[in-house]
ZADO-1210 file (C-alpha; in nm, 4 decimals, padded with zeros to 6 digits):
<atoms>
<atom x="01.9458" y="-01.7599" z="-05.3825" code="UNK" pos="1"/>
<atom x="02.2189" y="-01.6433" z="-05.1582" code="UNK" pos="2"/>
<atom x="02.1088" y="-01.3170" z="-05.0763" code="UNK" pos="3"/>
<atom x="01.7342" y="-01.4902" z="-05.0049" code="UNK" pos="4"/>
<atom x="01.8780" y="-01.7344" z="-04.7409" code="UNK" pos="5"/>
<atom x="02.0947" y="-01.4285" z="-04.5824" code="UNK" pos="6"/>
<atom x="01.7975" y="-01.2412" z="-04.5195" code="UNK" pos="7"/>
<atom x="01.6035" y="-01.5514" z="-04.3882" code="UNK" pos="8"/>
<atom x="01.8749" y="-01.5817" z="-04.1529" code="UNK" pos="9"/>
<atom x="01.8883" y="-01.2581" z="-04.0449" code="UNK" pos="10"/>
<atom x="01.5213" y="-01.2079" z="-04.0393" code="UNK" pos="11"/>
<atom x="01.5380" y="-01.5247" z="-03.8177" code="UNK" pos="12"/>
<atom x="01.8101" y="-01.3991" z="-03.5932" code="UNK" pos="13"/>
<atom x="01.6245" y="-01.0832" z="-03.5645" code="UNK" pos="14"/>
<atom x="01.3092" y="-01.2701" z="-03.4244" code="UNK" pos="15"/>
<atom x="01.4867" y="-01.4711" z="-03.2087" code="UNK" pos="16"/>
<atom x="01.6825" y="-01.1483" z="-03.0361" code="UNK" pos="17"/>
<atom x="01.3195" y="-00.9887" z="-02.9936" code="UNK" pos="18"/>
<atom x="01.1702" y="-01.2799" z="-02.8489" code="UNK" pos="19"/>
<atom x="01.5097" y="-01.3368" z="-02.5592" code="UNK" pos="20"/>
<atom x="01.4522" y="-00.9414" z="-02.5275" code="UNK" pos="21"/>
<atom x="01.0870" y="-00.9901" z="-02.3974" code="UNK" pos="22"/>
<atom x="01.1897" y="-01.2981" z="-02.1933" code="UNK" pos="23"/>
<atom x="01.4088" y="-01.0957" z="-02.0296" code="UNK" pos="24"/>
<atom x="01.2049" y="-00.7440" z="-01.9160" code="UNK" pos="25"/>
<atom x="01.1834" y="-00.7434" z="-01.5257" code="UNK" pos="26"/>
<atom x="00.8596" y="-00.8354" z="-01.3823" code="UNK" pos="27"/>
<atom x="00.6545" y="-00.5327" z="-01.2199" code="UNK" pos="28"/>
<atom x="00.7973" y="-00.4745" z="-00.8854" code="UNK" pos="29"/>
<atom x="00.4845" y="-00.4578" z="-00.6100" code="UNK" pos="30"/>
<atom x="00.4488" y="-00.1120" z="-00.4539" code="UNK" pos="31"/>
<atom x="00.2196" y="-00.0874" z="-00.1282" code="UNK" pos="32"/>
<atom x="00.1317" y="00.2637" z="00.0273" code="UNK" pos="33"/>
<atom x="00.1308" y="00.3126" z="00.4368" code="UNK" pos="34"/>
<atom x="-00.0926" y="00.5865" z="00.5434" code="UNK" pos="35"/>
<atom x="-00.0301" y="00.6887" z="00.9144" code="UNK" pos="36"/>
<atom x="-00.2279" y="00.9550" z="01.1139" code="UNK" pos="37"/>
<atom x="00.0700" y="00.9073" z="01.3637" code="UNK" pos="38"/>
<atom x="00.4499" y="00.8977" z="01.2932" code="UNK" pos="39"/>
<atom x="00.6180" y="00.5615" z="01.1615" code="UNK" pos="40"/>
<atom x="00.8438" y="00.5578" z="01.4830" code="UNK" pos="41"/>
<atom x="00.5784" y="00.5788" z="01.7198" code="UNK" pos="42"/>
<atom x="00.4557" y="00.2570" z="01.4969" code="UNK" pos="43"/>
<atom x="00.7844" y="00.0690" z="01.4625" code="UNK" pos="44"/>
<atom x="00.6620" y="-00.2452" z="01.6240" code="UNK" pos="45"/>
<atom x="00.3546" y="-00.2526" z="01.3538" code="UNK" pos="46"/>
<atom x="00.5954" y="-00.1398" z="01.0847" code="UNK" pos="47"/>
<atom x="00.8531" y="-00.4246" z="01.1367" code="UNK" pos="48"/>
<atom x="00.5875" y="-00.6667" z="01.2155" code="UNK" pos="49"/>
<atom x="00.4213" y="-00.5836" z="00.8695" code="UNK" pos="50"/>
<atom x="00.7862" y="-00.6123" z="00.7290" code="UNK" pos="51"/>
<atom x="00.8250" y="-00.9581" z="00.8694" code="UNK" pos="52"/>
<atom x="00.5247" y="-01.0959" z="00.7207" code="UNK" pos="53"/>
<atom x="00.6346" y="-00.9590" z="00.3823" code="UNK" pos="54"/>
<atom x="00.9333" y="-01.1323" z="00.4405" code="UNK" pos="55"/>
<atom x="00.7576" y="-01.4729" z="00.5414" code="UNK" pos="56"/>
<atom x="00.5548" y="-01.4623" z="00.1980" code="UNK" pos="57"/>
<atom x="00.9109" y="-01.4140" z="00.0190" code="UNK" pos="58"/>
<atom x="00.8703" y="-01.0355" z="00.0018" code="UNK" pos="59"/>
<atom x="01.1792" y="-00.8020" z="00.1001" code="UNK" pos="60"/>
<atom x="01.1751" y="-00.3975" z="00.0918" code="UNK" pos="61"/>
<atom x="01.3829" y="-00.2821" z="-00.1738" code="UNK" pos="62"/>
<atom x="01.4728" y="-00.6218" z="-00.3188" code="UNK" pos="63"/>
<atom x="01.1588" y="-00.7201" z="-00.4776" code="UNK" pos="64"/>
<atom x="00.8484" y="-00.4908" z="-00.3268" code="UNK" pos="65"/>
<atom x="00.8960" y="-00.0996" z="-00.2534" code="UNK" pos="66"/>
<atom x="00.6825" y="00.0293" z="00.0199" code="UNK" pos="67"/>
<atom x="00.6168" y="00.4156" z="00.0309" code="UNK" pos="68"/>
<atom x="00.5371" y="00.5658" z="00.3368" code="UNK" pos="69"/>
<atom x="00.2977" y="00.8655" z="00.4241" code="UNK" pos="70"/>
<atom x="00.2571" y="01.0277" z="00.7769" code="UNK" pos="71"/>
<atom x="00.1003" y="01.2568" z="00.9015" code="UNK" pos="72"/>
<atom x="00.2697" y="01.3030" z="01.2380" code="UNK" pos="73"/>
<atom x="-00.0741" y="01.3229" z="01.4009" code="UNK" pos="74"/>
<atom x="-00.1564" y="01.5913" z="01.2187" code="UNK" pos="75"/>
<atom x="-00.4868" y="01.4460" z="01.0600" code="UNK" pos="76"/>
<atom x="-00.6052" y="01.7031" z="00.8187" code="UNK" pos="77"/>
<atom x="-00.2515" y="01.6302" z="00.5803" code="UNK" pos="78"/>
<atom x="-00.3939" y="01.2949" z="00.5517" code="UNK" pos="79"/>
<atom x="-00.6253" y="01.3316" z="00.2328" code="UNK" pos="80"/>
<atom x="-00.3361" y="01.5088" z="00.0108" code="UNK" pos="81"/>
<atom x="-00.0553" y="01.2093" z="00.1889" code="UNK" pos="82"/>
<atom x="-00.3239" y="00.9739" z="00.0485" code="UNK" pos="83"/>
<atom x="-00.3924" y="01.1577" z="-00.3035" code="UNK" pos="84"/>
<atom x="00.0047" y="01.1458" z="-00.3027" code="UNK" pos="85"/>
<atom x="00.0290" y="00.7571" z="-00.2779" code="UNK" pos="86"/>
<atom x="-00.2689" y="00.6988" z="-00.5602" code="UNK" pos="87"/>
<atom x="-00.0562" y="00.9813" z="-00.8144" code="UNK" pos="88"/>
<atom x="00.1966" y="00.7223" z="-00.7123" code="UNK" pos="89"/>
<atom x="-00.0005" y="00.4400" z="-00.8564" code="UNK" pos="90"/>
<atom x="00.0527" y="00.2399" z="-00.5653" code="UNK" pos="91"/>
<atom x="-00.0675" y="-00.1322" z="-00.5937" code="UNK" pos="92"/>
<atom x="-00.2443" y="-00.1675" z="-00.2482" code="UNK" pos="93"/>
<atom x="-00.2503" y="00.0676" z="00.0660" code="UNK" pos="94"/>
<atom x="-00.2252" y="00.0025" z="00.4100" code="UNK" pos="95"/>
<atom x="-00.4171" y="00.2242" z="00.6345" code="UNK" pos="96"/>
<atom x="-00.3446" y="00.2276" z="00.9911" code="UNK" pos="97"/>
<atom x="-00.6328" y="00.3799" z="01.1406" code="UNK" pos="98"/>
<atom x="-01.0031" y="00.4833" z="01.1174" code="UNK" pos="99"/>
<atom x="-00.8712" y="00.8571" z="00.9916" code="UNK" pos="100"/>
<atom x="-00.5974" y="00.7188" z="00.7540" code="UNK" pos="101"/>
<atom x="-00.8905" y="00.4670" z="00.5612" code="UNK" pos="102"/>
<atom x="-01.1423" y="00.7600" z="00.5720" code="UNK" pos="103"/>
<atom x="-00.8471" y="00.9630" z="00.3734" code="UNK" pos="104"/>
<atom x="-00.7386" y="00.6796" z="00.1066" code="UNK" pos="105"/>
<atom x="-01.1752" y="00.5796" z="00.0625" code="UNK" pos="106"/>
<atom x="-01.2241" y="00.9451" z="-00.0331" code="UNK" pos="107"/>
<atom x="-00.9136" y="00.9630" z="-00.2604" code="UNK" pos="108"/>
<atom x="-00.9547" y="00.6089" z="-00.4891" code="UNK" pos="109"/>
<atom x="-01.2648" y="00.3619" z="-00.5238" code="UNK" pos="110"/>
<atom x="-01.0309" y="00.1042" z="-00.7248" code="UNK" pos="111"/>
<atom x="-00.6772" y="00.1205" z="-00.5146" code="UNK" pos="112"/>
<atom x="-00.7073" y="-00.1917" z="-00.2654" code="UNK" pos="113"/>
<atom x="-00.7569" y="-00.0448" z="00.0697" code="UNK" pos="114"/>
<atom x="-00.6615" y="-00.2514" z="00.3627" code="UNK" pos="115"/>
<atom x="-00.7452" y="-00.1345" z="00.6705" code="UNK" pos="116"/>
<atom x="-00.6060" y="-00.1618" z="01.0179" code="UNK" pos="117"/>
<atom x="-00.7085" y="-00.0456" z="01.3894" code="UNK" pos="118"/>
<atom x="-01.0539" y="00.0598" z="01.2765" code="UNK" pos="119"/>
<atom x="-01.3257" y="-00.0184" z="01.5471" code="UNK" pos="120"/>
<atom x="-01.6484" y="-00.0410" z="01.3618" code="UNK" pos="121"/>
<atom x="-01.5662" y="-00.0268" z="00.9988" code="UNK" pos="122"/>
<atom x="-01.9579" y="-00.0481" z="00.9388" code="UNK" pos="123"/>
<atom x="-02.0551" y="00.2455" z="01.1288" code="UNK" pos="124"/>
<atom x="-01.8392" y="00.4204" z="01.0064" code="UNK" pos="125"/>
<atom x="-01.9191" y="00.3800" z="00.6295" code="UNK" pos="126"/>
<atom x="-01.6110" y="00.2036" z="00.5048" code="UNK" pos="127"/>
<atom x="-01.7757" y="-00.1092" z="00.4394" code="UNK" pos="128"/>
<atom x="-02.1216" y="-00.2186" z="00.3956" code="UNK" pos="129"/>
<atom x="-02.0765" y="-00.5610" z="00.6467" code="UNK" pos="130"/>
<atom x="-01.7790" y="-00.7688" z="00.8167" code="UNK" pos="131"/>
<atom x="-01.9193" y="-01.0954" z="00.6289" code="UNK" pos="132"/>
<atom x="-01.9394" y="-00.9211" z="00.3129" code="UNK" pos="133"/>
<atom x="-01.7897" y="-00.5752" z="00.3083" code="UNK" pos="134"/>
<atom x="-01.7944" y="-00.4801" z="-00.0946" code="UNK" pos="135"/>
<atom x="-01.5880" y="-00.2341" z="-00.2861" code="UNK" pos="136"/>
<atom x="-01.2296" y="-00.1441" z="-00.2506" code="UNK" pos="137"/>
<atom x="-01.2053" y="-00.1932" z="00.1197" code="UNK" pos="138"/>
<atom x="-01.0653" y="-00.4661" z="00.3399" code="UNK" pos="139"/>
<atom x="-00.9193" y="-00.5147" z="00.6721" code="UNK" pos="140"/>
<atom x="-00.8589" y="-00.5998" z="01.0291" code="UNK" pos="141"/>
<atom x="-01.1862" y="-00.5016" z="01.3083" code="UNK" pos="142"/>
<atom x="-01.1810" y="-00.4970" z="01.6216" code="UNK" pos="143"/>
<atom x="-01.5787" y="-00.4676" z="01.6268" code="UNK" pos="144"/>
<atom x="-01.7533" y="-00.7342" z="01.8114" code="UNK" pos="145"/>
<atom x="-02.0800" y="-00.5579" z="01.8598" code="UNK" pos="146"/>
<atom x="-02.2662" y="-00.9291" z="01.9450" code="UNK" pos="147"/>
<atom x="-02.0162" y="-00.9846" z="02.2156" code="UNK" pos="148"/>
<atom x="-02.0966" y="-00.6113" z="02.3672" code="UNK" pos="149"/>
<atom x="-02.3728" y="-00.7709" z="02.5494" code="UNK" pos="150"/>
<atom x="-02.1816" y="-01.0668" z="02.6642" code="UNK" pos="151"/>
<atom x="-01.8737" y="-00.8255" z="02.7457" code="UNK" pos="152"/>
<atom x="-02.1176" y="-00.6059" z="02.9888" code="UNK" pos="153"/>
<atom x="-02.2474" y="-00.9393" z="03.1756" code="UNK" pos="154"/>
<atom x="-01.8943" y="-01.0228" z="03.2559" code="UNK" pos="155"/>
<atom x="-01.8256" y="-00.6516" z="03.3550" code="UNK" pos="156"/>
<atom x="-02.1164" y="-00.6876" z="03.6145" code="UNK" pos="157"/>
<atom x="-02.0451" y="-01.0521" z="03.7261" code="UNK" pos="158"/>
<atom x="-01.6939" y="-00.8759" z="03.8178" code="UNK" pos="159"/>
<atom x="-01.8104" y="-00.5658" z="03.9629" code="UNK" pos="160"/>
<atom x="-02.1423" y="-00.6499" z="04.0921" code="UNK" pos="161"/>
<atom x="-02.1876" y="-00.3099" z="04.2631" code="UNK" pos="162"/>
<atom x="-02.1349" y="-00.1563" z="03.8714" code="UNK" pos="163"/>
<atom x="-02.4760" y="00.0235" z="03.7381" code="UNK" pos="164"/>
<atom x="-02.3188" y="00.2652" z="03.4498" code="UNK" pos="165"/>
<atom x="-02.0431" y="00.2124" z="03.1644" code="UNK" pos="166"/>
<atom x="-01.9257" y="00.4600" z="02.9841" code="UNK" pos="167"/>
<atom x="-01.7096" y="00.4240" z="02.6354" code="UNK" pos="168"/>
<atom x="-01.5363" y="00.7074" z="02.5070" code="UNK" pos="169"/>
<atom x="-01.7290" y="00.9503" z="02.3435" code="UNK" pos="170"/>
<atom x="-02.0376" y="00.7187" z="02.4329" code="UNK" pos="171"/>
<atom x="-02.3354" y="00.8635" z="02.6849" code="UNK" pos="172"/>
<atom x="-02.3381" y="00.6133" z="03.0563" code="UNK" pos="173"/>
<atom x="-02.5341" y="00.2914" z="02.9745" code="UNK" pos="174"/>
<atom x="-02.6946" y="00.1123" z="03.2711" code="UNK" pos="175"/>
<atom x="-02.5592" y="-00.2289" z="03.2689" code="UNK" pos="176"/>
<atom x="-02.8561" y="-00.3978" z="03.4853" code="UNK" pos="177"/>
<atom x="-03.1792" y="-00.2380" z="03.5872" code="UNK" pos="178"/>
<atom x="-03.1941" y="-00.1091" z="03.9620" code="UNK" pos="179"/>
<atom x="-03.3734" y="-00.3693" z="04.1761" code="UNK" pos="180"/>
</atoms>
């Protein structure tokens, strides 16, 4: 009878070490990726901004999130091995600053959060299939407007009335008003 209640208290201290051991394993520690086309200094403003936010929602670099940063230095054809680097990495989330950087982390991972920053027309250029609903992996900041173009080229002439051609970059001369 002796030996039975030993082992049922031993047994019983057993479980309740195993049970205090799982209690206790550290939770997963977040890891976001940063994918630059430029270098992180020439970004400092954007990095410590993005840093401060993290910090607002109770999130501090090397306390309780690790952030790993990938540049290319602006030289854009390392971007799809920085980005295949950060998904071998098993990164939670990554940050793409720039129409270049997204294009490199879309081709590399359809199931990797994407978040995407700076990208001008995120529809056009295939990274998501609409602002209002944009689908997949992919997620982000726009500065599209395309239904304020219109509006945007009114203004133009109402300031410069004399103006008959605009030209964007990498865009053909548009006539803002017909000749009279």
């Amino acid at each position: 009878m002796m030996r039975e209640i030993t082992a049922l208290a031993l047994s019983t201290m057993l479980f309740a070490l195993c049970v205090s051991v799982e209690a206790q394993q550290p939770t997963k520690v977040p890891r976001i990726g940063w994918l630059a086309g430029n270098s992180m200094s020439s970004m400092s403003g954007r990095v410590e901004a993005f840093r401060r936010g993290l910090r607002e929602l109770g999130y501090v670099e090397g306390k309780n999130v690790v952030i790993e940063r990938r540049s290319a230095n602006g030289k854009n054809e390392s971007l799809p091995a920085l980005a295949a680097e950060l998904v071998a990495l098993n990164v939670d989330v990554i940050v793409a600053s720039g129409p270049q950087s997204t294009r490199s982390a879309k081709e590399a991972t359809s199931t990797i959060p994407i978040v995407m920053g700076f990208d001008n027309d995120p529809v056009g250029a295939g990274f998501v299939a609409s602002l209002a609903r944009p689908g997949g992996n992919i997620t982000g900041l726009s500065t599209l407007s395309p239904e304020l173009s219109g509006k945007r080229l009114e203004l133009l002439n109402k300031i410069v009335p004399k103006l008959s051609r605009v030209a964007s970059s990498g865009l053909r001369p548009r006539r803002v008003m017909p000749r009279s």
